[in-house]
C-alpha positions in Angstrom: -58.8 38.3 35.2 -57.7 39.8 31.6 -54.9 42.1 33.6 -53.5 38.8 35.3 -50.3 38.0 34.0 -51.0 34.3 35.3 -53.2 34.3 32.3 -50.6 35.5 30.3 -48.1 32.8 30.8 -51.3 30.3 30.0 -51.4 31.2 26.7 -47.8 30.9 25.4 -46.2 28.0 23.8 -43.8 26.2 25.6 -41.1 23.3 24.2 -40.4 20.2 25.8 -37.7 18.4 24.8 -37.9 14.6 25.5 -34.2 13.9 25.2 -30.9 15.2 23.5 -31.2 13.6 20.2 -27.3 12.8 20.0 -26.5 11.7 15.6 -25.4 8.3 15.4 -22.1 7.3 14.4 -22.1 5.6 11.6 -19.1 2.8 11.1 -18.4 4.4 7.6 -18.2 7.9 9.8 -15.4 6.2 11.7 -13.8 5.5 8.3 -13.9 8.7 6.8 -12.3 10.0 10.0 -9.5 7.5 9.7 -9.2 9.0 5.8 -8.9 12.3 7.5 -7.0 11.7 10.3 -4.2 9.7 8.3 -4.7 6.7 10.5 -2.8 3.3 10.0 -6.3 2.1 8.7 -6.7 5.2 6.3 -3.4 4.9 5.3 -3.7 1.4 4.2 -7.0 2.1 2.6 -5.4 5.0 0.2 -2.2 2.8 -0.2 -4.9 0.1 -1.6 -6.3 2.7 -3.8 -2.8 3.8 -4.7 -1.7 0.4 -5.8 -4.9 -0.7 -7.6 -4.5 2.3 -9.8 -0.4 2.1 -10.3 -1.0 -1.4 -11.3 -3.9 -0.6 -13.7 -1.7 2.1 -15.6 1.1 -0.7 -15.4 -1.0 -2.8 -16.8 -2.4 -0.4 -20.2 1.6 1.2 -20.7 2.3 -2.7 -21.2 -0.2 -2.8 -23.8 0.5 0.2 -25.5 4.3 -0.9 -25.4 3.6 -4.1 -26.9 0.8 -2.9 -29.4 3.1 -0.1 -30.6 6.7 -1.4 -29.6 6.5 -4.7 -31.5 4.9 -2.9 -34.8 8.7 -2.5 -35.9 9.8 -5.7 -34.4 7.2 -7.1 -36.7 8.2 -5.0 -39.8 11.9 -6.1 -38.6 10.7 -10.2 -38.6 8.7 -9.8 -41.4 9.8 -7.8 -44.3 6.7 -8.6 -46.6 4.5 -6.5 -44.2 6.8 -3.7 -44.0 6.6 -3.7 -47.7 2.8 -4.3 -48.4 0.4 -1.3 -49.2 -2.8 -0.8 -48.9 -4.7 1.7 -51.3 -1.6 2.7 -52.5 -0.2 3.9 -48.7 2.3 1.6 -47.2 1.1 -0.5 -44.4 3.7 0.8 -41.8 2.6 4.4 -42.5 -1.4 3.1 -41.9 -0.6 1.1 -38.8 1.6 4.0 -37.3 0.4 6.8 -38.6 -3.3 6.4 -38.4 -4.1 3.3 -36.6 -2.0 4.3 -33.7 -4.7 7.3 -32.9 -7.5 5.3 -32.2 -5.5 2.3 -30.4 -4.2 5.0 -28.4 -7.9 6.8 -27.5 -9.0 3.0 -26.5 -6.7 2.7 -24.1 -7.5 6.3 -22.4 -11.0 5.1 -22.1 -10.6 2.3 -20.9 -8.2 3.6 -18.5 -10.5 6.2 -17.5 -13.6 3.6 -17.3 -11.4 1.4 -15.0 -9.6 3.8 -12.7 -13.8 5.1 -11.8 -14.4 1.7 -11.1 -11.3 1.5 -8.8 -12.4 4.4 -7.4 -15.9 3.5 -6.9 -14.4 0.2 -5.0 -12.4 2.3 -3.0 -16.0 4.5 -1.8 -17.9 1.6 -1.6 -15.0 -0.1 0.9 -15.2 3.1 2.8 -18.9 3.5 3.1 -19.5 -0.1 3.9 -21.0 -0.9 7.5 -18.0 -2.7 9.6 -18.9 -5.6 11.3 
């Protein structure tokens, strides 16, 4: 029976579908959503964030004021170092002049290298599984 169409319908494929396959939600999902949806929780996560990295910047602008605020306070207490030279340049033109430079690029690293790592707290708090 070649002209059958019974035949026909034998030889095509057919799909079965066992079940809806539904994605899981994940408990880091639910955070992300709390992110997005400016829930309490997100709030308070990004207000975390927001602190840890004002307090960081606190933190280097007090060294940078102290490292390059008290050079003159120490020129001001101590008149022989305002006065010494080194290789003929006077050591309050090295310390500010040229020494500031570098000081200045350590601290923006370091910055930089702690403010990821705040950062990277702040995805690992969000991707971690909640209990």
């Amino acid at each position: 029976m070649i002209g059958d169409t019974a035949g026909m319908a034998e030889g095509r494929r057919t799909r079965v579908v066992l079940a809806d396959v539904q994605p899981r939600v994940h408990d880091h999902d639910r955070t992300r959503a709390e992110l997005a949806e400016q829930t309490q929780v997100g709030e308070a996560l990004v207000r975390g964030l927001v602190r840890a990295q004002l307090a960081l910047a606190l933190r280097l602008s007090l060294v940078v004021a102290i490292g390059l605020g008290g050079l003159p306070l120490l020129f001001a207490v101590a008149p022989e170092v305002s006065t010494a030279k080194v290789a003929g340049v006077d050591l309050p033109w090295l310390l500010l002049g040229v020494a500031a430079f570098p000081f200045l690029v350590v601290v923006g690293w370091a910055y930089v290298r702690l403010a990821e790592r705040n950062e990277q707290d702040f995805v690992a708090v969000v991707r971690r599984p909640e209990r």
